[in-house]
Every structure is written in C-alpha cells, then in structure tokens.
C-alpha positions as CSV (number, residue, x, y, z in Angstrom):
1,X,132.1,8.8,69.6
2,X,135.3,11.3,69.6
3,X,137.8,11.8,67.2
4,X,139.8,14.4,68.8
5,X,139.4,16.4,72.2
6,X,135.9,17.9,72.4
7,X,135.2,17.0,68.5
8,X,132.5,14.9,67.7
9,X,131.4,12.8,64.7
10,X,128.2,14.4,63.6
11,X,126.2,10.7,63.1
12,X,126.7,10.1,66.7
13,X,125.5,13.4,67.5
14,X,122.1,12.9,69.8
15,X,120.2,15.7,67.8
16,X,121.2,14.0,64.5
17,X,118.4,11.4,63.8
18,X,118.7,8.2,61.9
19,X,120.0,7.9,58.4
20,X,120.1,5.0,56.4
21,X,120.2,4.0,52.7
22,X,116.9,2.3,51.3
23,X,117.2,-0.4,48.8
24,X,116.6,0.1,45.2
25,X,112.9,-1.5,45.9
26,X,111.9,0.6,48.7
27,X,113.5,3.7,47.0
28,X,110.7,3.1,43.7
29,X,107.8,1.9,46.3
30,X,108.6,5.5,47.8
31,X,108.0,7.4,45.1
32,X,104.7,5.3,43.8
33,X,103.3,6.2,47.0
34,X,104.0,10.0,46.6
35,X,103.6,10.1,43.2
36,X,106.7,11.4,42.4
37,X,110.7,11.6,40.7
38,X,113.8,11.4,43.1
39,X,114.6,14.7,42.2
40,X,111.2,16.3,43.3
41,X,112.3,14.5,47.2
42,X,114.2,17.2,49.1
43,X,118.0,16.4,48.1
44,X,121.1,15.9,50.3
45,X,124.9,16.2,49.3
46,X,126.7,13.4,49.0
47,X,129.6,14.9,51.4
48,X,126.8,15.6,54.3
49,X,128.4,15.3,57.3
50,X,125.6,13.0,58.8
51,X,125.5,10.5,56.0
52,X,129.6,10.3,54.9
53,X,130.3,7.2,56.9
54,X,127.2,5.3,55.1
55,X,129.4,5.1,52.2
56,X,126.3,6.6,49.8
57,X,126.8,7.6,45.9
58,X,124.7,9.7,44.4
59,X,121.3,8.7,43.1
60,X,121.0,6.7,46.0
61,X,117.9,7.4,48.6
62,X,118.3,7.8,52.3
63,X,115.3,7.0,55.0
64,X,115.8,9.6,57.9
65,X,113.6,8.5,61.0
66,X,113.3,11.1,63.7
67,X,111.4,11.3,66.8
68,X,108.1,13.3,67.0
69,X,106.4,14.5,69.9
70,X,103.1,14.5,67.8
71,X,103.9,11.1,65.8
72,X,105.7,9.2,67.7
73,X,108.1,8.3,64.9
74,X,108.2,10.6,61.9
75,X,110.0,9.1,58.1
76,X,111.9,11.6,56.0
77,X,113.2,10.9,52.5
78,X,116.3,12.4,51.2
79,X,117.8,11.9,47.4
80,X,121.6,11.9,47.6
81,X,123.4,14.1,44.4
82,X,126.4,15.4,43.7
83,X,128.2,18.7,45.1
C-alpha cells in the first residue's frame, strides 16, 4: 500500500515478514519453553517502523513468522520497550 508517490508503508513491504502481537498466555508459554525473562528475547522499539500500525505498548511481545528455505516457516519473538 502507498502513502505518497513511490513511498511505501514498511508492513506491506514484501521483504517485511509477519508481525503480530501474542496474547498475554502465549507471551508466558513462550518463555516457559525457553526458559527465559522478556528481557533476555531480542527487543524491538516501540516506534519500529514494521510494527507501528499494530498499535503495541511496551512490555508487549510480538510473534514474527518468516519464510525459510530450510524450515519452511521459521517463529521469531520480539519484546517491545521503550525508545
């Protein structure tokens, strides 16, 4: 999708993979599997450009699912904080 001529909304890019926001549940069945704080995930700004129109806050936790050659489909979690 365009905004303006030739600019365009980096969510819709094609290389920008899914990101969605994972429910409070998911978020702590996440880290029981991995053993692990939100803080220890890899984190992501709230103002990132390919998660602005999800409307996140921070301390929320965002699922990114990407295509793999190898995999198939490969899961990425991100924990949203603060500038």
């Amino acid at each position: 999708m365009a905004t303006k001529k030739n600019q365009v909304l980096v969510p819709d890019h094609v290389y920008v993979p899914k990101h969605e926001i994972i429910s409070k549940q998911e978020a702590e069945e996440i880290l029981k599997k991995y053993n692990c704080k939100p803080t220890e995930l890899p984190l992501i700004y709230v103002t990132d450009p390919a998660i602005l129109k999800l409307g996140v806050k921070p301390g929320d936790m965002i699922k990114i699912t990407r295509d793999s050659s190898t995999a198939g489909t490969s899961l990425y979690y991100r924990y949203v904080v603060e500038n």
